[in-house]
C-alpha positions in Angstrom: -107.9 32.7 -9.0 -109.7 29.9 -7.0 -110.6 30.3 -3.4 -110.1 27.6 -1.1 -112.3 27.3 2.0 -112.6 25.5 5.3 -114.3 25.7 8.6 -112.8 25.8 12.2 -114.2 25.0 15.3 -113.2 27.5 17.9 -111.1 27.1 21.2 -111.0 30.4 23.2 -108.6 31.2 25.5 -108.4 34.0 28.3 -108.9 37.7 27.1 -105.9 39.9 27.0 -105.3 42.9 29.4 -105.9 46.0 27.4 -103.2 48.6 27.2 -104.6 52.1 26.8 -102.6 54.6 24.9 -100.8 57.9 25.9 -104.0 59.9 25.2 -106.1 57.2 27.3 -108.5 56.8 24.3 -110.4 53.5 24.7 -110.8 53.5 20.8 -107.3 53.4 20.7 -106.7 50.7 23.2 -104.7 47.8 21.9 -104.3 44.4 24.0 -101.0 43.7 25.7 -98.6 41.5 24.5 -98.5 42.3 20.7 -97.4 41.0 18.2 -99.6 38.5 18.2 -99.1 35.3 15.7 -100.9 32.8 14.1 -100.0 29.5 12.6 -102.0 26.6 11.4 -103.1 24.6 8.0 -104.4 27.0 5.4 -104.6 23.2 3.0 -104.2 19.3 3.7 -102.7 16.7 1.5 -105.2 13.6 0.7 -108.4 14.9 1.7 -111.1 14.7 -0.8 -113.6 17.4 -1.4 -116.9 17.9 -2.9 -115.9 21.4 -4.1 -119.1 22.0 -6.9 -121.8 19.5 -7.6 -120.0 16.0 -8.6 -116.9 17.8 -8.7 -113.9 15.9 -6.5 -110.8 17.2 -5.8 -108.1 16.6 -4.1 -104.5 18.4 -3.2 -101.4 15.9 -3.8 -98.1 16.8 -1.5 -95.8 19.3 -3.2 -98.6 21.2 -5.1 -96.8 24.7 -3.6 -93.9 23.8 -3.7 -92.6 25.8 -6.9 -94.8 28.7 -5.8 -93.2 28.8 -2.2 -89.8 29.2 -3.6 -91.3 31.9 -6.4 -94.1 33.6 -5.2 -94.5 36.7 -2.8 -98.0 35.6 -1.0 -99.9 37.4 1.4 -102.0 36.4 4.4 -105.6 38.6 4.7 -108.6 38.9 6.8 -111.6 37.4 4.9 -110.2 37.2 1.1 -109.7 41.3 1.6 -107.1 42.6 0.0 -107.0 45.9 1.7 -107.1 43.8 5.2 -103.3 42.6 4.6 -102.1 40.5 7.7 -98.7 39.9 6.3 -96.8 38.7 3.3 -93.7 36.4 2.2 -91.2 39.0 1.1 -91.6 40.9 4.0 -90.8 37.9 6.6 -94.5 38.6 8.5 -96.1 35.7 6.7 -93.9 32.2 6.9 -95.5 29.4 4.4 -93.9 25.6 4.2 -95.0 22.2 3.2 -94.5 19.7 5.5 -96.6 15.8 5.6 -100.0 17.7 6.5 -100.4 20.1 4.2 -99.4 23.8 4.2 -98.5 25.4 7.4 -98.7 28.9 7.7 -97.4 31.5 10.3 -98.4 34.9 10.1 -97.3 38.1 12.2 -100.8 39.9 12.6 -100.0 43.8 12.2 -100.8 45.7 15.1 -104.1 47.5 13.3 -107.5 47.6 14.5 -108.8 44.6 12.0 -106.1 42.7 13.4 -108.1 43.5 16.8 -111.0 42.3 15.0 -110.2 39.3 13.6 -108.7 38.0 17.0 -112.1 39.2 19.1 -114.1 37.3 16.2 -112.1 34.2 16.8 -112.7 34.4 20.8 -116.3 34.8 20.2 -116.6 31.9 18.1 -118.1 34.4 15.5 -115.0 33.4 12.7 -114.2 30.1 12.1 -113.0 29.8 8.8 -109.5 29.5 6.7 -109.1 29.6 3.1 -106.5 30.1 0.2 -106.5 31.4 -3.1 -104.7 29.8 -6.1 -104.6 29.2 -9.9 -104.5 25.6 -10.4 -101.4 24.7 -13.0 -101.3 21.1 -13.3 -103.5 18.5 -12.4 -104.7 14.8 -13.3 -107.9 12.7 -12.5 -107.8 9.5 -10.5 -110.4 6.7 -10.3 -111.4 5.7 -6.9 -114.5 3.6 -6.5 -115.7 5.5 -3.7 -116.9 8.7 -5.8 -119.3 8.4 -8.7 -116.7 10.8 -10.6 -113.0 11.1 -11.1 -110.9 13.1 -8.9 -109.1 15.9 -10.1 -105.5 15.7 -8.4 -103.9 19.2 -8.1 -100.1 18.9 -8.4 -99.1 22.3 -9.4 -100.5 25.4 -8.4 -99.2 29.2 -8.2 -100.4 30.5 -4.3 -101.8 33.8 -4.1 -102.9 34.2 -0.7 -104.2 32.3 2.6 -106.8 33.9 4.1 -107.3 33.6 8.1 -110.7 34.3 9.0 -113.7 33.4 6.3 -117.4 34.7 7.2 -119.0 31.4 5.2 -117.0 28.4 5.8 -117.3 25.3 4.1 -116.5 22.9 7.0 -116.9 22.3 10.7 -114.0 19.5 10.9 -111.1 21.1 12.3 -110.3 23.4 15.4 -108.9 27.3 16.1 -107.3 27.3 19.3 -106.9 30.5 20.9 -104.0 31.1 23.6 -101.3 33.6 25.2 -97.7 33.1 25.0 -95.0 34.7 26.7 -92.7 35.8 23.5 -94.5 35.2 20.1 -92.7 34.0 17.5 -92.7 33.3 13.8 -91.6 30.1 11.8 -89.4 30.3 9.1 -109.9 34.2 -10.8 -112.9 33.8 -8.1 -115.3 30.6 -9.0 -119.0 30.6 -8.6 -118.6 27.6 -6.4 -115.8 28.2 -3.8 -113.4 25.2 -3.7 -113.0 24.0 0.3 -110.1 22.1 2.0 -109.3 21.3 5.2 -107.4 23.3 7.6 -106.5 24.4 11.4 -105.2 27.4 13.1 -103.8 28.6 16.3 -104.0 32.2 17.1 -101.0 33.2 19.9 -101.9 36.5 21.8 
């Protein structure tokens, strides 16, 4: 499975009230307002990428598509698979292709890495995205702007898209962090991570 990183630029919002629990514990005190979602690009179409050493790659529209309509893929904090933010079959992870690239919407899980991952993002600590995949089908493409061909990924079977990365790969794109008054939800590891493009919003 190949990762897929990319680096966010942070936008924080206000800090939510905190809600303490029957007991009063303040380890146990959870923000108001939960669930909290967040949506975003986990990967753009037609951006090129340096992803090893005079390696170019580049995603073409549709390369999910198959795996969309196949694949039951999870969302997790920081490629950790015991830090499960959602998934597809259970309806707390929604994935879809549109012109940009793929758009994800995830139901974080009121848990304390969940906690985590949101203070992270306010602190401007975390300000990475990234997916993993095995690449299925791809072609190479000669464009006089790199001093290699590009490898073109068409088809690719999604594993997961992780929201949150500790060593991003890019500082293009934003992470805007904000309330909102009912949250909602739309419906092999390399030695050389592979990075793409990508933005998230975080609604708390």
């Amino acid at each position: 499975m190949l990762n897929r990183v990319s680096s966010l630029g942070v936008n924080v919002g206000p800090t939510p009230e905190v809600a303490p629990t029957p007991t009063g514990s303040a380890e146990q005190a959870w923000p108001v307002g939960l669930p909290r979602t967040a949506s975003g690009y986990a990967a753009r179409f037609g951006i090129t990428s340096e992803v090893a050493p005079g390696y170019f790659e580049r995603i073409a529209p549709g390369a999910f598509t198959e795996s969309l309509l196949r694949d039951d893929i999870r969302a997790l904090f920081n490629h950790e698979h015991t830090l499960l933010l959602g998934r597809t079959s259970s309806g707390t992870l929604q994935l879809r292709e549109d012109a940009q690239g793929l758009h994800y919407t995830v139901e974080l899980p009121p848990c304390s890495y969940s906690k985590d991952l949101v203070a992270l993002v306010q602190r401007g600590d975390l300000t990475g995205c990234s997916f993993g995949m095995d690449i299925l089908e791809e072609t190479l493409e000669d464009d006089p702007a790199y001093p290699s061909p590009i490898h073109v990924v068409r088809r690719v079977k999604l594993y997961e898209v992780t929201i949150g990365c500790t060593f991003p790969a890019y500082e293009a794109t934003s992470v805007e962090v904000r309330k909102a008054p009912t949250p909602t939800l739309e419906q092999a590891l390399v030695t050389a991570p592979r990075r793409k493009m990508a933005q998230a919003w975080f609604s708390l």
